[in-house]
Residue frames as qw, qx, qy, qz and C-alpha x, y, z in Angstrom:
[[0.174, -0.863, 0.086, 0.467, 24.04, 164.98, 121.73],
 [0.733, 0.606, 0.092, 0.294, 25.54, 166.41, 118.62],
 [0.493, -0.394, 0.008, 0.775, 28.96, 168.19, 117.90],
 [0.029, 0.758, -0.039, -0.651, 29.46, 171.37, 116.75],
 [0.313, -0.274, 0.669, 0.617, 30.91, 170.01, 113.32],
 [0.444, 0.552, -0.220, -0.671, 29.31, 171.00, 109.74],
 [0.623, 0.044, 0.739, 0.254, 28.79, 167.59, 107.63],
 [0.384, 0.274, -0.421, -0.774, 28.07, 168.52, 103.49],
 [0.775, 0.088, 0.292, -0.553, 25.42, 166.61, 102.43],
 [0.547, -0.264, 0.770, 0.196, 26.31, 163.21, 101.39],
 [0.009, -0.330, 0.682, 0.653, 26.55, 162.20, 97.72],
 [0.841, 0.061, 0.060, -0.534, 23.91, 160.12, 96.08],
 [0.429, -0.313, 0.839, 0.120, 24.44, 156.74, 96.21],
 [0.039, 0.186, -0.821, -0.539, 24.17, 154.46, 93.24],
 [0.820, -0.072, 0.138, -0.551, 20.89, 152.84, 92.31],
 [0.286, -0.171, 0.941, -0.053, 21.30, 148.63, 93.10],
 [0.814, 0.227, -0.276, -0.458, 19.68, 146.76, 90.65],
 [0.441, -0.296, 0.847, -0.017, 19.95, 143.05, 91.71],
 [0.722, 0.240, -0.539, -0.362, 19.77, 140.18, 88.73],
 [0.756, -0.045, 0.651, -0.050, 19.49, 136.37, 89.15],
 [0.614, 0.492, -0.541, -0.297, 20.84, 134.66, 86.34],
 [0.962, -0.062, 0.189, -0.188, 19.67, 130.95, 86.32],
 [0.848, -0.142, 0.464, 0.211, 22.44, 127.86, 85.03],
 [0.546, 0.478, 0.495, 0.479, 22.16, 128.28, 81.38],
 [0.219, -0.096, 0.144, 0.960, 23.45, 132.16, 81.65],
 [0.086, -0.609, -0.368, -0.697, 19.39, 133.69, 81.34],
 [0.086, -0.194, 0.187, -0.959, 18.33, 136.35, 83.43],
 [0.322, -0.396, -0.731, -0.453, 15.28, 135.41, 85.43],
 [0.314, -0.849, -0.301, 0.299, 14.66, 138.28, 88.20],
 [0.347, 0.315, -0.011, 0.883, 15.46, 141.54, 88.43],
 [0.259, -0.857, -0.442, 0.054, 15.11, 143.84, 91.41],
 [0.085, 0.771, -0.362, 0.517, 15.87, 147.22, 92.83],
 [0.667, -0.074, -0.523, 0.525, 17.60, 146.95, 96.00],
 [0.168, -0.826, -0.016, -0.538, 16.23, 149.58, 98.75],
 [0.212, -0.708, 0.516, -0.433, 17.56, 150.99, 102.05],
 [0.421, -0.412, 0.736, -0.332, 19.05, 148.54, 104.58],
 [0.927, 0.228, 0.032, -0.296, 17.79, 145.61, 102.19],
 [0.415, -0.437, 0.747, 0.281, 20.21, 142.55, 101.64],
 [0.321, 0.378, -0.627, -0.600, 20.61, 140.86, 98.22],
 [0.004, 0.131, -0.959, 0.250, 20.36, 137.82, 99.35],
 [0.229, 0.391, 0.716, -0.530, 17.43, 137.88, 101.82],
 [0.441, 0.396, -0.211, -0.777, 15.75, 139.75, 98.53],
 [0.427, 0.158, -0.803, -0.385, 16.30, 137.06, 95.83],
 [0.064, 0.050, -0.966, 0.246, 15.33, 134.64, 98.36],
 [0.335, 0.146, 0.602, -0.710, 12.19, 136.10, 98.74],
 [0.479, 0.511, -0.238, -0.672, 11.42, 135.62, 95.24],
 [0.986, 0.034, 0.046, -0.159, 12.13, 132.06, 95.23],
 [0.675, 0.495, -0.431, 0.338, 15.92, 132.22, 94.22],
 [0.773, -0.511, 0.169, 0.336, 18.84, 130.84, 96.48],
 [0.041, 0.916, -0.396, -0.043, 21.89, 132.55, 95.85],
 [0.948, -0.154, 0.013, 0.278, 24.73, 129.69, 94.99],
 [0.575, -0.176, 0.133, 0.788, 27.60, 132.82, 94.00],
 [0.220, -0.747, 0.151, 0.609, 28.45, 136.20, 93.41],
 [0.744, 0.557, 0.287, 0.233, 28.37, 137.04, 89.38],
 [0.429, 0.461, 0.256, 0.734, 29.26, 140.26, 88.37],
 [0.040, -0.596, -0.251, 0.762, 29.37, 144.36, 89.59],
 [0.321, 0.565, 0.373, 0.663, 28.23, 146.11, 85.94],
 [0.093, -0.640, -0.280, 0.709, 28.49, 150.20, 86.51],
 [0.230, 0.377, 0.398, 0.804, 27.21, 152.73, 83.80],
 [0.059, -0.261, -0.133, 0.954, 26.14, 156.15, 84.26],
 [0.028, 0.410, 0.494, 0.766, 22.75, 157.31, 82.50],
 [0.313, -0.724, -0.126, -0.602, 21.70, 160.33, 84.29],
 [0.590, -0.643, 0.356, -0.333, 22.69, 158.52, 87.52],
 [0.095, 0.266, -0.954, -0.098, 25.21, 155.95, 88.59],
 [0.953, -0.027, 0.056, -0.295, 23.03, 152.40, 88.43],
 [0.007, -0.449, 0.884, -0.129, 25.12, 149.64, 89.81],
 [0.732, 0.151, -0.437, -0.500, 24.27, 146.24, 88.71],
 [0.196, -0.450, 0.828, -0.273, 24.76, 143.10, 90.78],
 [0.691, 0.239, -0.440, -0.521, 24.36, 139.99, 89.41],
 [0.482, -0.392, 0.727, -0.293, 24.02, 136.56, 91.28],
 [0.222, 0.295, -0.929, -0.019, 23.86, 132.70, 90.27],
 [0.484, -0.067, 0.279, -0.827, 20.83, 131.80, 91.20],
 [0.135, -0.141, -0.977, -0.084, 18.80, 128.28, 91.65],
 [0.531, -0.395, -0.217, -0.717, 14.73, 128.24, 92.05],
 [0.031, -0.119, -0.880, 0.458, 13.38, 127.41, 95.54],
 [0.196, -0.803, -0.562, 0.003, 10.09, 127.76, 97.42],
 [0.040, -0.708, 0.056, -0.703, 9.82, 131.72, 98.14],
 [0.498, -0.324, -0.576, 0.562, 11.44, 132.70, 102.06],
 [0.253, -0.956, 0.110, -0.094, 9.69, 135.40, 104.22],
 [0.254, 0.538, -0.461, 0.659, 12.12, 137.96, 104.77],
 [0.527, -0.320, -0.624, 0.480, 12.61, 137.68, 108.41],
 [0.072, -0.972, -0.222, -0.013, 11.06, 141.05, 110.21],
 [0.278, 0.503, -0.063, 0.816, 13.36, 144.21, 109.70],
 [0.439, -0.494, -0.467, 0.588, 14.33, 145.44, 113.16],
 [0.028, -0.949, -0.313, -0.024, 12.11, 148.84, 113.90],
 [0.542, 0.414, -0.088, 0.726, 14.81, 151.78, 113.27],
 [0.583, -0.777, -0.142, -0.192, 12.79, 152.92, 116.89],
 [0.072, 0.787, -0.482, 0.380, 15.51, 154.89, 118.91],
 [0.784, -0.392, 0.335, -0.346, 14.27, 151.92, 121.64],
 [0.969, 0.240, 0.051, -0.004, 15.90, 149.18, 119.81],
 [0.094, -0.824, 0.476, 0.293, 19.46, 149.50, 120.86],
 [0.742, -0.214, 0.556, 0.308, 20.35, 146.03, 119.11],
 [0.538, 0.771, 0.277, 0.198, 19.93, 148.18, 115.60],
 [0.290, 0.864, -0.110, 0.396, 22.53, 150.67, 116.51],
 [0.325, 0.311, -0.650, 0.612, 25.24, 151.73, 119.68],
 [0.500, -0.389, -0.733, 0.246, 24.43, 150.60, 122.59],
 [0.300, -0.479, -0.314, 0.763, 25.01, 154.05, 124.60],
 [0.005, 0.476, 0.483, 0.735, 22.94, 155.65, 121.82],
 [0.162, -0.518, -0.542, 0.641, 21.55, 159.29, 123.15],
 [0.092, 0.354, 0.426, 0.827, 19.37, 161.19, 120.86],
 [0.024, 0.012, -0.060, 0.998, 17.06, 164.17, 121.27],
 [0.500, 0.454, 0.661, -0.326, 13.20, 164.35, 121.00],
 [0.576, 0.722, 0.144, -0.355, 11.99, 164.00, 118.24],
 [0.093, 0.625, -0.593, -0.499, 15.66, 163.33, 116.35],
 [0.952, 0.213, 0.170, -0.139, 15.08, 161.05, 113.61],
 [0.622, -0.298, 0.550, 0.471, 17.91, 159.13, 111.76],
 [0.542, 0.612, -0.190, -0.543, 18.86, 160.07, 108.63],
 [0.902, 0.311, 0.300, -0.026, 18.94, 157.53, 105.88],
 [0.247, 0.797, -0.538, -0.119, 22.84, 156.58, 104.21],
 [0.962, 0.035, 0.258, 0.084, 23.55, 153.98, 102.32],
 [0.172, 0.777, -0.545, -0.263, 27.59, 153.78, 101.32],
 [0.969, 0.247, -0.016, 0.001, 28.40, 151.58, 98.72],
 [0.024, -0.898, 0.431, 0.089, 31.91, 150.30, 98.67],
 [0.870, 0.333, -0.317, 0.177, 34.99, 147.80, 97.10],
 [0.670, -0.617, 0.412, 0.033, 36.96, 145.78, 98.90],
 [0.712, 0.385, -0.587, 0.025, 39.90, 143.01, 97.33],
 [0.863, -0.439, 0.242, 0.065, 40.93, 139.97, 98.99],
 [0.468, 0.783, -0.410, -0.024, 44.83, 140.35, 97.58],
 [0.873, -0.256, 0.331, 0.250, 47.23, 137.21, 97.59],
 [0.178, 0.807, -0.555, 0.097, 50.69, 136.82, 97.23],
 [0.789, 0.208, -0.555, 0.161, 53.61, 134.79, 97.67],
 [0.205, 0.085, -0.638, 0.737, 53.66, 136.56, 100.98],
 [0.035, -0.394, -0.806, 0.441, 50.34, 135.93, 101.94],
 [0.111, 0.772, 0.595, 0.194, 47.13, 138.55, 102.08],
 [0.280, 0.248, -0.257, 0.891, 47.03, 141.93, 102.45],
 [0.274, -0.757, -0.553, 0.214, 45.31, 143.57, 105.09],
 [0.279, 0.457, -0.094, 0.839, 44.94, 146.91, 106.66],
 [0.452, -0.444, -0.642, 0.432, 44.69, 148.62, 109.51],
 [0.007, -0.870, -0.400, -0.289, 41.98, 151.16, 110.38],
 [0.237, 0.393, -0.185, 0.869, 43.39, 154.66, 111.50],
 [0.056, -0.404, -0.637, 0.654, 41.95, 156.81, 114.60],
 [0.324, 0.139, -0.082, -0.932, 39.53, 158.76, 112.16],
 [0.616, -0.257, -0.671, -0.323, 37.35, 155.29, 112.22],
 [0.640, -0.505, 0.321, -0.482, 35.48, 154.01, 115.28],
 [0.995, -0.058, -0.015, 0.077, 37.62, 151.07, 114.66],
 [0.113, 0.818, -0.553, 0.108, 40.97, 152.18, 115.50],
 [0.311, -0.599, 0.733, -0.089, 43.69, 149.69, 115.23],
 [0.733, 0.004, 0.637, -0.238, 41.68, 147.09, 114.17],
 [0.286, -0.340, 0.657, 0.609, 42.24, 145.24, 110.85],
 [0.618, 0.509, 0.428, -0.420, 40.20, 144.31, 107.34],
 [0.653, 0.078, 0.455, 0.600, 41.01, 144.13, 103.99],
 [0.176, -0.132, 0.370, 0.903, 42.17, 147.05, 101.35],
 [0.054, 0.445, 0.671, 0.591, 39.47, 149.16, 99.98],
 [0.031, -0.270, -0.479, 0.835, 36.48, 151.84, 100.40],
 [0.470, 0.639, 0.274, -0.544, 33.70, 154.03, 99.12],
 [0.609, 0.463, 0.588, 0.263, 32.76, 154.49, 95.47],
 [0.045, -0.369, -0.007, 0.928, 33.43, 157.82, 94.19],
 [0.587, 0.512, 0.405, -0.479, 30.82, 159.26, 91.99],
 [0.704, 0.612, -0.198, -0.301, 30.23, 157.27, 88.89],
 [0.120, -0.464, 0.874, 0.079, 33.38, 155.02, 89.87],
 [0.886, 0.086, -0.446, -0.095, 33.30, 151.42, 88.89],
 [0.861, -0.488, 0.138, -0.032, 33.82, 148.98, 91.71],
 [0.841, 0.346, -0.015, 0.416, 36.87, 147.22, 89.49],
 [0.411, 0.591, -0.226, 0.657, 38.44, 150.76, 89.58],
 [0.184, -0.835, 0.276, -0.439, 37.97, 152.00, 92.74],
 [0.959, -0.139, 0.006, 0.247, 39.43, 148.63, 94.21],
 [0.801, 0.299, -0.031, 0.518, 42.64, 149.62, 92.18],
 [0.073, -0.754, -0.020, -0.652, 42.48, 153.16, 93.35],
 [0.693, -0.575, -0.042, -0.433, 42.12, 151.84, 96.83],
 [0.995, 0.042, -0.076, 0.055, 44.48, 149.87, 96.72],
 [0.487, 0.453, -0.206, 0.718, 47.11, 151.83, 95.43],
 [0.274, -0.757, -0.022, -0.593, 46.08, 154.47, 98.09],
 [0.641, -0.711, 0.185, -0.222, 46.22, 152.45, 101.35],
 [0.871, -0.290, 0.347, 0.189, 49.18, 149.96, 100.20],
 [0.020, 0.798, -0.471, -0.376, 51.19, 151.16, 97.38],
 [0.492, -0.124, 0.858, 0.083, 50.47, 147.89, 95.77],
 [0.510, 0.251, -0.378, -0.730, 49.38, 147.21, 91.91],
 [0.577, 0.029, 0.750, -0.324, 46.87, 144.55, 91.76],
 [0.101, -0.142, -0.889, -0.423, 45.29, 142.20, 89.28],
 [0.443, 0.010, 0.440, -0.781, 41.36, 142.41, 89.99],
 [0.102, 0.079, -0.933, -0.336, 39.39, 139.02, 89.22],
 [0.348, -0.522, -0.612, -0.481, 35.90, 137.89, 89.93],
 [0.394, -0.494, 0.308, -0.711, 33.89, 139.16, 92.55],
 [0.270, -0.041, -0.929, 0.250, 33.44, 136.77, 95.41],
 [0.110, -0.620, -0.684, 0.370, 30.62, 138.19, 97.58],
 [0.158, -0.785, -0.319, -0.506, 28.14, 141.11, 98.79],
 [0.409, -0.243, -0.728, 0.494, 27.76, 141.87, 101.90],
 [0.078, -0.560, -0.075, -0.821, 25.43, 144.21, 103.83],
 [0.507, -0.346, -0.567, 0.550, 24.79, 145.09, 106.95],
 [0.131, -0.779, -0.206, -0.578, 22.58, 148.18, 108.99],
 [0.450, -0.026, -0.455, 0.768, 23.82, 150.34, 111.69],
 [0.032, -0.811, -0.199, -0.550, 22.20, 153.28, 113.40],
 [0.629, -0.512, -0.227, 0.540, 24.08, 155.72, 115.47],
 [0.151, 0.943, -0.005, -0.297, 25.95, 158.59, 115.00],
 [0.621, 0.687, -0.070, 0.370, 28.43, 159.54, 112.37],
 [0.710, -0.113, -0.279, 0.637, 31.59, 161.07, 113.45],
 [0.031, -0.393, -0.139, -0.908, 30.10, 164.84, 112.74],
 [0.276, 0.031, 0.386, -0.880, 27.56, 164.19, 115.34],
 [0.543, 0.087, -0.191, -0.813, 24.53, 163.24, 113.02],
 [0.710, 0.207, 0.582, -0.338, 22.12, 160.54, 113.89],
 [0.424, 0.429, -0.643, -0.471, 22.35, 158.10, 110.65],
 [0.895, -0.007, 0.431, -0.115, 20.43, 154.92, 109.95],
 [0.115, 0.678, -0.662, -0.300, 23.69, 153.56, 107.83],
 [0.926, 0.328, 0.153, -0.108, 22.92, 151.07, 105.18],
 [0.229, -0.610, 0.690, 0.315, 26.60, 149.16, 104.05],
 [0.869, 0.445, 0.104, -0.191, 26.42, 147.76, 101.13],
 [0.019, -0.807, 0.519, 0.280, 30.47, 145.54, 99.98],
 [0.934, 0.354, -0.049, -0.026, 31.71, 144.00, 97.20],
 [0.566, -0.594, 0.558, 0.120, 34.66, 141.96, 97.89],
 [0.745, 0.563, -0.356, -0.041, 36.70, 140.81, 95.03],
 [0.825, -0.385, 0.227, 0.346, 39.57, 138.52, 94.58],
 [0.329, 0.891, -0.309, 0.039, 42.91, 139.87, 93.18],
 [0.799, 0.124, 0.092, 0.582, 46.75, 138.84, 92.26],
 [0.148, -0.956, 0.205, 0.147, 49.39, 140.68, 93.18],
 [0.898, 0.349, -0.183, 0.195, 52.29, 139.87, 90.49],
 [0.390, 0.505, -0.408, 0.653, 55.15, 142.37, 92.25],
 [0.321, -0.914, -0.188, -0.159, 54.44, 142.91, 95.59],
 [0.636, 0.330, -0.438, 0.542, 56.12, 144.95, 97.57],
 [0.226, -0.204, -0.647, 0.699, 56.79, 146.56, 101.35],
 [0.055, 0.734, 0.618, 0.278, 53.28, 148.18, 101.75],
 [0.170, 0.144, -0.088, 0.971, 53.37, 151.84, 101.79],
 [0.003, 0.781, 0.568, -0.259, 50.07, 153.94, 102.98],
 [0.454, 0.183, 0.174, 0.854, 49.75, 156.90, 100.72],
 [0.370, -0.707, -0.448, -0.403, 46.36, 157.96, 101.75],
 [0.494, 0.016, -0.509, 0.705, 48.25, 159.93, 104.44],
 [0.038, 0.079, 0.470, -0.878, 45.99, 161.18, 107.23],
 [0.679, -0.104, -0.327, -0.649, 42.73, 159.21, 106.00],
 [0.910, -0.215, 0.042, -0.351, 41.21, 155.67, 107.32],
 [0.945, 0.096, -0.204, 0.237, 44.08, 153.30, 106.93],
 [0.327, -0.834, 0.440, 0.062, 47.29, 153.38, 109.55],
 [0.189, -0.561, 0.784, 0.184, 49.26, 150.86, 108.22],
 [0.754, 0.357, -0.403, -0.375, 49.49, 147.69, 105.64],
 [0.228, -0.501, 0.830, 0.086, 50.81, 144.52, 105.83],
 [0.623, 0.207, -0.664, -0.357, 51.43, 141.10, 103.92],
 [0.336, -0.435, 0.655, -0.518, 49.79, 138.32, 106.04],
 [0.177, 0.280, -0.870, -0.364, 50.34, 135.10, 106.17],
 [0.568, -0.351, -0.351, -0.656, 46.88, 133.09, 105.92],
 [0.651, -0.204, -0.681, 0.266, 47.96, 130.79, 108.89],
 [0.329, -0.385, -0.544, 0.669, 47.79, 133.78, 111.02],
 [0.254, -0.489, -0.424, -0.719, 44.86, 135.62, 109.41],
 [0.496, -0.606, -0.554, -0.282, 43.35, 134.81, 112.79],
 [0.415, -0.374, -0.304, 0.772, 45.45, 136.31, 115.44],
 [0.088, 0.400, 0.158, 0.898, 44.28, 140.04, 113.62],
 [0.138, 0.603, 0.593, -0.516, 42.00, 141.60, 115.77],
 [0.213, -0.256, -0.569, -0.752, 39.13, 142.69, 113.35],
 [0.459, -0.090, -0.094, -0.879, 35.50, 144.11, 114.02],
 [0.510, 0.207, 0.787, -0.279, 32.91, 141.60, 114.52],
 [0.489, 0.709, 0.016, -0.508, 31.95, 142.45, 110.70],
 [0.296, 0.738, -0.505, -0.336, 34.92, 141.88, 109.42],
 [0.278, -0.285, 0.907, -0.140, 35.99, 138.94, 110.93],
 [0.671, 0.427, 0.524, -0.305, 32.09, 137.50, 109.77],
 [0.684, 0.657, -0.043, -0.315, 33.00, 138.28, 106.26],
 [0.004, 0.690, -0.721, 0.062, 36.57, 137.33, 106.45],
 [0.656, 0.109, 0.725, -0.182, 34.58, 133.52, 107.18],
 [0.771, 0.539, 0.310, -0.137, 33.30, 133.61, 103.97],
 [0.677, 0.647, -0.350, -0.011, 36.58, 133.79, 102.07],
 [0.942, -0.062, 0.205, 0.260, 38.53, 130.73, 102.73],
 [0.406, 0.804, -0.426, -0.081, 42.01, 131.37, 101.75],
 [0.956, 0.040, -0.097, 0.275, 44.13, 127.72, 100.81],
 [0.444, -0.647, 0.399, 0.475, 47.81, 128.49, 101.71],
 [0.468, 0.031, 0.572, 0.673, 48.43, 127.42, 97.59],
 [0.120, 0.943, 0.283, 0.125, 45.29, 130.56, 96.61],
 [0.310, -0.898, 0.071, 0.305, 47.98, 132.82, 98.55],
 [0.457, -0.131, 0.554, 0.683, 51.09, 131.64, 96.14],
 [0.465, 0.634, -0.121, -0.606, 48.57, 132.46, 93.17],
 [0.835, 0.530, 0.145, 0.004, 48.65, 131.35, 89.56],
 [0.711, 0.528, -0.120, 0.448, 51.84, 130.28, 88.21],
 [0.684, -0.727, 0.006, 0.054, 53.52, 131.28, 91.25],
 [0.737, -0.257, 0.246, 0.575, 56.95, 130.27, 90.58],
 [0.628, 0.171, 0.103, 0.752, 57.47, 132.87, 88.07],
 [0.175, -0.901, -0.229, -0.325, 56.17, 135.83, 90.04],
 [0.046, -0.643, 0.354, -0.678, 58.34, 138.05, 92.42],
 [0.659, -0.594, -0.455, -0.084, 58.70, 136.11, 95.70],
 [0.368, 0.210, -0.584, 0.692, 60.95, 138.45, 98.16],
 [0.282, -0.558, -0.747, 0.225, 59.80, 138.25, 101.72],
 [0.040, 0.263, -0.229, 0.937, 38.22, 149.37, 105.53],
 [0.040, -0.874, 0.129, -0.467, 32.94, 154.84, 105.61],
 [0.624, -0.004, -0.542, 0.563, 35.74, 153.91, 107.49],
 [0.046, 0.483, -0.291, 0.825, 33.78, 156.03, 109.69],
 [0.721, -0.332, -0.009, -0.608, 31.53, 153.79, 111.30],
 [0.730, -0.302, 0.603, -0.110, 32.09, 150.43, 114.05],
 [0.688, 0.008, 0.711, 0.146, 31.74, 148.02, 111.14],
 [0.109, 0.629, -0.347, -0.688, 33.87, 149.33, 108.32]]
């Protein structure tokens, strides 16, 4: 069943061009990246293992094209593992209590989007999703969509400022992540939803009480947290999975050169923001 609500059609999303770049800094793949596809599971199929996360590159010609560049070692070539049918029957692909119409098909939306993993002398920042997500209350780290033609780098900072009132250093990217949904949107519409996030790391030189300016969007509230109790947050099953993959040391959270910094004491519309 749908609601009554009007949705505008959704933006185009970037084209994903995935590189491998081998030890010695050359360039030895290059693919597109299509719907609900993972970098990863790509390269891999091609013979490369992923050992890190390079680079986001964004330029504009005629359309955004968003590079993503990985670190790459030669293996033997992995089958992709089968790609669960997007068949309404298949609730582990989408919401369990998923009721759709005859004949409705999903539509196809893929939202890229930038995240930062931000340390301080007071720890990480986080946020906490708002009641206009299907993840109210729950927590994750600072960031969102691309606007059109944005650079990851910027909308990070943009994002940043927005949900925490915090200026940030942005440094290398750390991961990808991606990750298919199908259900409905919050308008109602049936949506096979293709997530596609780049998580960076960042320095905060000043921080300070987090503010939320992004008043009456995705994010209810900020805070600086310390990494020893990173796990008490109650986070998504998403988040919490990606949140594994960045390790944070208790001396990462001081930063660089600590001592002479300042030390006083997310379509955020879907389950797995």
């Amino acid at each position: 069943m749908t609601s009554g609500r009007s949705e505008p059609p959704h933006p185009e999303p970037p084209l994903l061009l995935v590189v491998g770049i081998d030890a010695d800094g050359v360039e030895v793949v290059r693919l597109v990246l299509g719907h609900g596809e993972d970098p990863t599971v790509l390269l891999a199929g091609q013979g490369w293992e992923v050992t890190r996360a390079r680079e986001a590159a964004s330029h504009v010609v005629g359309r955004h094209v968003l590079t993503l560049s990985f670190v790459v070692e030669r293996r033997l070539p992995v089958e992709p593992p089968a790609v669960a049918s997007v068949d309404l029957g298949v609730p582990a692909s989408g919401d369990t209590d998923l009721v759709a119409a005859e004949g409705e098909i999903p539509q196809p939306h893929q939202r890229v989007a930038a995240y930062a993993l931000v340390t301080c002398s007071r720890g990480v920042l986080m946020t906490q999703f708002s009641g206009r997500t299907n993840a109210e209350g729950t927590w994750g780290l600072p960031g969102g969509g691309l606007e059109g033609g944005e650079a990851p780098g910027r909308a990070v900072l943009r994002e940043v400022w927005e949900e925490s009132g915090q200026k940030i250093e942005v440094n290398e990217l750390a991961l990808v992540r991606t990750s298919r949904w199908i259900g409905r949107a919050p308008t109602g519409r049936l949506e096979d939803f293709h997530s596609v996030r780049l998580v960076y790391r960042a320095w905060c030189h000043t921080p300070t009480h987090p503010v939320v300016h992004d008043i009456g969007g995705t994010t209810a509230a900020a805070a600086w947290v310390p990494p020893t109790d990173l796990d008490r947050l109650e986070m998504t099953s998403g988040w919490r999975s990606l949140m594994s993959g960045l390790v944070v040391a208790s001396d990462e959270a001081d930063g660089p050169e600590h001592d002479q910094h300042e030390t006083d004491a997310h379509d955020g519309a879907r389950p797995e923001l």
